[in-house]
C-alpha positions as CSV (number, residue, x, y, z in Angstrom):
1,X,12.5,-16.5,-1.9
2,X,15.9,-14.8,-1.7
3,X,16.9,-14.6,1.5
4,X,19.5,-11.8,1.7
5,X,17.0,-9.7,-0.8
6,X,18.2,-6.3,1.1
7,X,22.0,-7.0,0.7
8,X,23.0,-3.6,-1.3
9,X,19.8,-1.7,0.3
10,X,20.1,1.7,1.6
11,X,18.2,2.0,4.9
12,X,17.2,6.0,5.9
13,X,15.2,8.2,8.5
14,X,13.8,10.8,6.0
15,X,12.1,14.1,8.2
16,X,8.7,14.5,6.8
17,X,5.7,16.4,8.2
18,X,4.6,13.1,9.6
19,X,7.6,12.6,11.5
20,X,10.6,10.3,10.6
21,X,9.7,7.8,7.9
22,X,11.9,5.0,7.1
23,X,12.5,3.9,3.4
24,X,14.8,1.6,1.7
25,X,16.0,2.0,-1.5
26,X,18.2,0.0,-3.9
27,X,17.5,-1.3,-7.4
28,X,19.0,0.4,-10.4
29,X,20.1,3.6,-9.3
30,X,20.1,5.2,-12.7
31,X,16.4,3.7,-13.5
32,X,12.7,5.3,-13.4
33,X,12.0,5.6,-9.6
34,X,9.1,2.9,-8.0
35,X,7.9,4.0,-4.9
36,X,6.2,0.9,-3.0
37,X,3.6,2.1,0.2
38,X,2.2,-1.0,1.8
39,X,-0.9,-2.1,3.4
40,X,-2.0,-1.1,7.1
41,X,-0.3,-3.2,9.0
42,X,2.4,-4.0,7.0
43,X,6.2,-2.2,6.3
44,X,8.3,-1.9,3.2
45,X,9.4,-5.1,3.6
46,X,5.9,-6.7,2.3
47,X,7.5,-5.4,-0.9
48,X,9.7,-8.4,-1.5
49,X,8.7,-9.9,-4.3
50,X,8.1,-6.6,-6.4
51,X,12.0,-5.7,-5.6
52,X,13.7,-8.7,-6.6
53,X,11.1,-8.2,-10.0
54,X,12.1,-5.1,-10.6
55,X,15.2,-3.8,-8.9
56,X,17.3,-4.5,-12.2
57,X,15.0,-2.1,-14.1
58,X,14.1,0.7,-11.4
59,X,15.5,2.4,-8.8
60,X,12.9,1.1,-6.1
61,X,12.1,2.4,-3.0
62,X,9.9,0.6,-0.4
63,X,8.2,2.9,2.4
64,X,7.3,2.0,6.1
65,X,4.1,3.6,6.1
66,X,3.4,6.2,9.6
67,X,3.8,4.8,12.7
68,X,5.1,1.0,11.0
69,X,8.1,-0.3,10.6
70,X,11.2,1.8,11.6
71,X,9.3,5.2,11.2
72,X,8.2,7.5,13.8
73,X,5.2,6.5,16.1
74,X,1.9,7.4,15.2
75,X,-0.5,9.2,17.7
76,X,-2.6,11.7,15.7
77,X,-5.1,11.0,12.8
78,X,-4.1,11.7,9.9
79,X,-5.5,11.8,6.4
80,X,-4.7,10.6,2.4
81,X,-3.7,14.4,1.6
82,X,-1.2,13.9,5.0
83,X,0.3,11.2,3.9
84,X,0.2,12.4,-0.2
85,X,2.4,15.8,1.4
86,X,4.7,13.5,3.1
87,X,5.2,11.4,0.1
88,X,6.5,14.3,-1.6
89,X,8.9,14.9,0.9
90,X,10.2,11.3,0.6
91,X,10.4,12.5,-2.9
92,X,12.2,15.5,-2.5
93,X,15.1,14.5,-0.2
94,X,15.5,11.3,-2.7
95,X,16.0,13.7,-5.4
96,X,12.7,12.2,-7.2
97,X,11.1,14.5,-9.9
98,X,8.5,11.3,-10.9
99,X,7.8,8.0,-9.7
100,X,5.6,5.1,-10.0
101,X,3.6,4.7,-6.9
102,X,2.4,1.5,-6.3
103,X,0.0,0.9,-3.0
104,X,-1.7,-1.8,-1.5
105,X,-4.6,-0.9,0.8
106,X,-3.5,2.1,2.2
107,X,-0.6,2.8,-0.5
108,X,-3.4,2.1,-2.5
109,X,-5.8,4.3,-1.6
110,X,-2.9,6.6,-1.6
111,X,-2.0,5.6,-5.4
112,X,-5.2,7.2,-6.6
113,X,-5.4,10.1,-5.0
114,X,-1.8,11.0,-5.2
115,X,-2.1,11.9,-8.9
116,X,-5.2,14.3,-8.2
117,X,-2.7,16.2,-5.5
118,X,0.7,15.9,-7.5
119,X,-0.1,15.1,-10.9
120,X,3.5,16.8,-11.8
121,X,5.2,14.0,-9.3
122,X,3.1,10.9,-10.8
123,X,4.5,8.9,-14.0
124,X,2.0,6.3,-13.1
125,X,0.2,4.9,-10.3
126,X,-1.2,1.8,-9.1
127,X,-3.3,1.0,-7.0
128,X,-4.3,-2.8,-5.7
129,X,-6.7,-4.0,-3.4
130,X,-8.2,0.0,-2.2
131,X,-11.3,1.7,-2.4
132,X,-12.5,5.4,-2.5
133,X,-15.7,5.0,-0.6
134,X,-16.4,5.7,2.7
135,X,-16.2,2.8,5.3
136,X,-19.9,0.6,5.5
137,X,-21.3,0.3,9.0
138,X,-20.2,-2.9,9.5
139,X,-16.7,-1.6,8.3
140,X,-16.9,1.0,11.1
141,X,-17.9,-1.1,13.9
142,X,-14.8,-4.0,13.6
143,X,-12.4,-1.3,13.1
144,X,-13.6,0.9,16.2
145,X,-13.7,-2.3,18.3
146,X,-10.2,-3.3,17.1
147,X,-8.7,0.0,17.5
148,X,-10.0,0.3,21.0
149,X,-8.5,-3.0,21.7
150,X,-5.2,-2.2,20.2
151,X,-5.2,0.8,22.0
152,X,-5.0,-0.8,25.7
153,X,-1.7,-2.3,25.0
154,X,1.9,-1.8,24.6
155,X,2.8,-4.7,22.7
156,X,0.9,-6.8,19.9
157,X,-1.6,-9.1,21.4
158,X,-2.1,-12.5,19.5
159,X,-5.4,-11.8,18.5
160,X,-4.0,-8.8,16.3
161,X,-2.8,-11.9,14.2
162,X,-6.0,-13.9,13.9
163,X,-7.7,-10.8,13.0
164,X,-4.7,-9.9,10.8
165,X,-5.3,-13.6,9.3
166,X,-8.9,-13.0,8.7
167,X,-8.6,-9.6,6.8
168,X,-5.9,-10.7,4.6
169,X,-6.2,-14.4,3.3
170,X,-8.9,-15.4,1.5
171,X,-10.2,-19.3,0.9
172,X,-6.9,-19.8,-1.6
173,X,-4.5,-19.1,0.2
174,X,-5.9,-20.7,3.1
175,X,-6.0,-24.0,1.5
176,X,-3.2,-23.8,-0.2
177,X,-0.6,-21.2,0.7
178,X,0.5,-21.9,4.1
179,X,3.7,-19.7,3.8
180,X,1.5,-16.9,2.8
181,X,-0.8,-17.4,5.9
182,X,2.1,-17.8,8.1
183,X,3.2,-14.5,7.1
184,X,0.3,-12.8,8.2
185,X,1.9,-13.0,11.8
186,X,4.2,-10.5,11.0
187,X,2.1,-7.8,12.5
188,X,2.4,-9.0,15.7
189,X,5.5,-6.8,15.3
190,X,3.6,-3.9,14.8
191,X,3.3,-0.8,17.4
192,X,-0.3,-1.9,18.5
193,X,-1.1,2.1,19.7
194,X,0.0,3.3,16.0
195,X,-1.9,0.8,14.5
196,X,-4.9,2.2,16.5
197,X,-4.0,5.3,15.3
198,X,-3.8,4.0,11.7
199,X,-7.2,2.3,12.0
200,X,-9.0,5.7,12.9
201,X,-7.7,7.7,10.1
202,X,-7.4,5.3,6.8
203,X,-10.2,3.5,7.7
204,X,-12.6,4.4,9.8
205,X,-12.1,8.0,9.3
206,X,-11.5,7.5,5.5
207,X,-13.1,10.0,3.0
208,X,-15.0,9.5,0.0
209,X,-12.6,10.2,-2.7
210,X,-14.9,9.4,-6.1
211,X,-14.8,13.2,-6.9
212,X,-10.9,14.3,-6.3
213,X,-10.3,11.0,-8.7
214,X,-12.1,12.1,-11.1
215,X,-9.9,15.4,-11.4
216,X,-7.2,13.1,-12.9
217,X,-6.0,14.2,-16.2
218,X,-3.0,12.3,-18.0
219,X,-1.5,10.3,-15.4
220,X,-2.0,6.6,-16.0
221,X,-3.7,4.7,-13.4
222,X,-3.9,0.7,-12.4
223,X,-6.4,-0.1,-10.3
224,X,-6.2,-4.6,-9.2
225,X,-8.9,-5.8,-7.1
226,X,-8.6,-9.1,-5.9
227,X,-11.7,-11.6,-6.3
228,X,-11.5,-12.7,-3.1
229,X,-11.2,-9.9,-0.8
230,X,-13.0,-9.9,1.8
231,X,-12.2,-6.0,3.0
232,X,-12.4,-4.5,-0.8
233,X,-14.7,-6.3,-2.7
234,X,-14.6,-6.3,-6.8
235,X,-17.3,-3.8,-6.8
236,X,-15.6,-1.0,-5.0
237,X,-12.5,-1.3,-6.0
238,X,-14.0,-1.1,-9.7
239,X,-16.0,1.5,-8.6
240,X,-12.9,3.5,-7.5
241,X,-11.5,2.6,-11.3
242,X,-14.3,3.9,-13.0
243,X,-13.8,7.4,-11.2
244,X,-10.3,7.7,-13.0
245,X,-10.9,9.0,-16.5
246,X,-8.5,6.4,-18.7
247,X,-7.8,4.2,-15.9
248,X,-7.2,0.3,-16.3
249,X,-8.8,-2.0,-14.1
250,X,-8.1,-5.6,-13.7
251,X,-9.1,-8.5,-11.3
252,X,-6.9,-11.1,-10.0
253,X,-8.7,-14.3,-9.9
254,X,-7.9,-16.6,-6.2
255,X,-6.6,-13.7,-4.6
256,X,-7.7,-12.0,-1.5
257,X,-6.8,-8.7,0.0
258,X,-3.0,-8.4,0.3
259,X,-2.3,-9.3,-3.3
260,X,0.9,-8.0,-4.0
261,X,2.7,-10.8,-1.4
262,X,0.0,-13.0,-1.7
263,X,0.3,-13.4,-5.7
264,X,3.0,-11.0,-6.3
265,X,3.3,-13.1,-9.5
266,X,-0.3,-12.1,-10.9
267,X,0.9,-8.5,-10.1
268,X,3.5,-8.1,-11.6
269,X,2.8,-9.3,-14.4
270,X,-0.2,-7.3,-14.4
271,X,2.0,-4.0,-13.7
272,X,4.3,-4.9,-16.2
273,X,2.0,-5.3,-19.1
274,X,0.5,-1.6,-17.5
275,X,4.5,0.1,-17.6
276,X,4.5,-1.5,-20.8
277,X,2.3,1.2,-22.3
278,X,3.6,3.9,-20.1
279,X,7.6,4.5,-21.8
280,X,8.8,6.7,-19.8
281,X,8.1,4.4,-16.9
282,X,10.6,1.3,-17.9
């Protein structure tokens, strides 16, 4: 781990429809762009490993997500197509014609259907650890009882990490990645009334997506499931795949539902072998 990893980043407020949305971008300035959405949860930040991988190739710019981070509070519900339109004004005021948008969970999520909205603004996508299908009962009821929860406070309580814990680390990592688990904590930092927020649109309120995905025409698509996620299991996440015409789907073995910090090596490598095919991304 480097630990001054966002010397020579640029830190911004950009004005979207969503409010105020906080990006940092560095990398190679005159390289393909990479635009990195994280999880629920999470901010740009969760990004690490992915920017010390491939800031000497791209110009990389990592995203706190609505209502996370540094960006604006969230207090509406908002929707994939929301957060797709405010993507593009990220875009736009970067001076971004393309990118390659690469999402875990939400971002995603957000990586498939972003091509089916702006197909003209995708050179690739990726999306790990997501899903297209509408939320199971189950599903529903922790995320109603957690949002409700979160809702009642002003700052983080500790069982936002335990749940946080429990959603994102899988038997692997708990036996054997303690800095990973550790890290979990981090959304105690979180805005605990945005994450609420968050929790009633991109999950509980989420869509099924199966039929916009398949509208996708000549963007190339990743989709990485991890085999031991708990909140995305293989099946869904391949299901989402299989909706992409030409899409690639892979499955990282040990690895649970935050892959791209939990074994950001088994990512990239599986996006760089991806980009690999893809020229004009590299």
């Amino acid at each position: 781990m480097t630990v001054n990893w966002l010397e020579g980043v640029t830190e911004k407020l950009i004005p979207t429809s969503l409010g105020l949305i906080n990006v940092r971008v560095g990398g190679r300035s005159d390289g393909p762009a990479m635009v990195c959405w994280p999880s629920l949860m999470m901010d740009g930040t969760m990004w690490q490993y992915q920017y010390e991988h491939y800031a000497p190739t791209h110009r990389v710019v990592l995203i706190d997500s609505p209502g996370h981070g540094r960006s604006d509070a969230l207090r509406k519900i908002i929707d994939l197509k929301d957060c797709s339109d405010a993507l593009v004004d990220i875009l736009d005021a970067l001076d971004i014609d393309t990118c390659v948008l690469v999402g875990n969970s939400w971002g995603g999520m957000l990586a498939g259907v972003f091509p089916a909205y702006y197909p003209e603004r995708t050179a690739a996508a990726i999306g790990i650890n997501c899903t297209a299908s509408l939320p199971t009962t189950v599903e529903s009821i922790w995320a109603t009882a957690l949002s409700t929860f979160l809702s009642l406070h002003s700052k983080m309580p500790p069982l936002a990490a335990k749940a946080a814990r429990a959603a994102f680390a899988g038997p692997t990592a708990e036996a054997t990645n303690p800095e990973f688990t550790e890290f979990t904590t981090f959304v105690l930092r979180d805005d605990p009334k945005s994450v609420a927020w968050a929790l009633r649109s991109i999950l509980i309120g989420r869509k099924d997506e199966h039929r916009r995905l398949s509208t996708i025409r000549n963007v190339p698509v990743l989709i990485i499931a991890g085999e031991e996620d708990s909140q995305f299991p293989v099946h869904v996440v391949r299901k989402m795949a299989d909706a992409i015409e030409g899409s690639t789907f892979r499955v990282l073995q040990h690895t649970a539902h935050l892959a791209a910090r939990e074994n950001p090596d088994g990512v990239n490598a599986e996006i760089d072998a991806f980009l690999a095919t893809v020229p004009a991304t590299v």
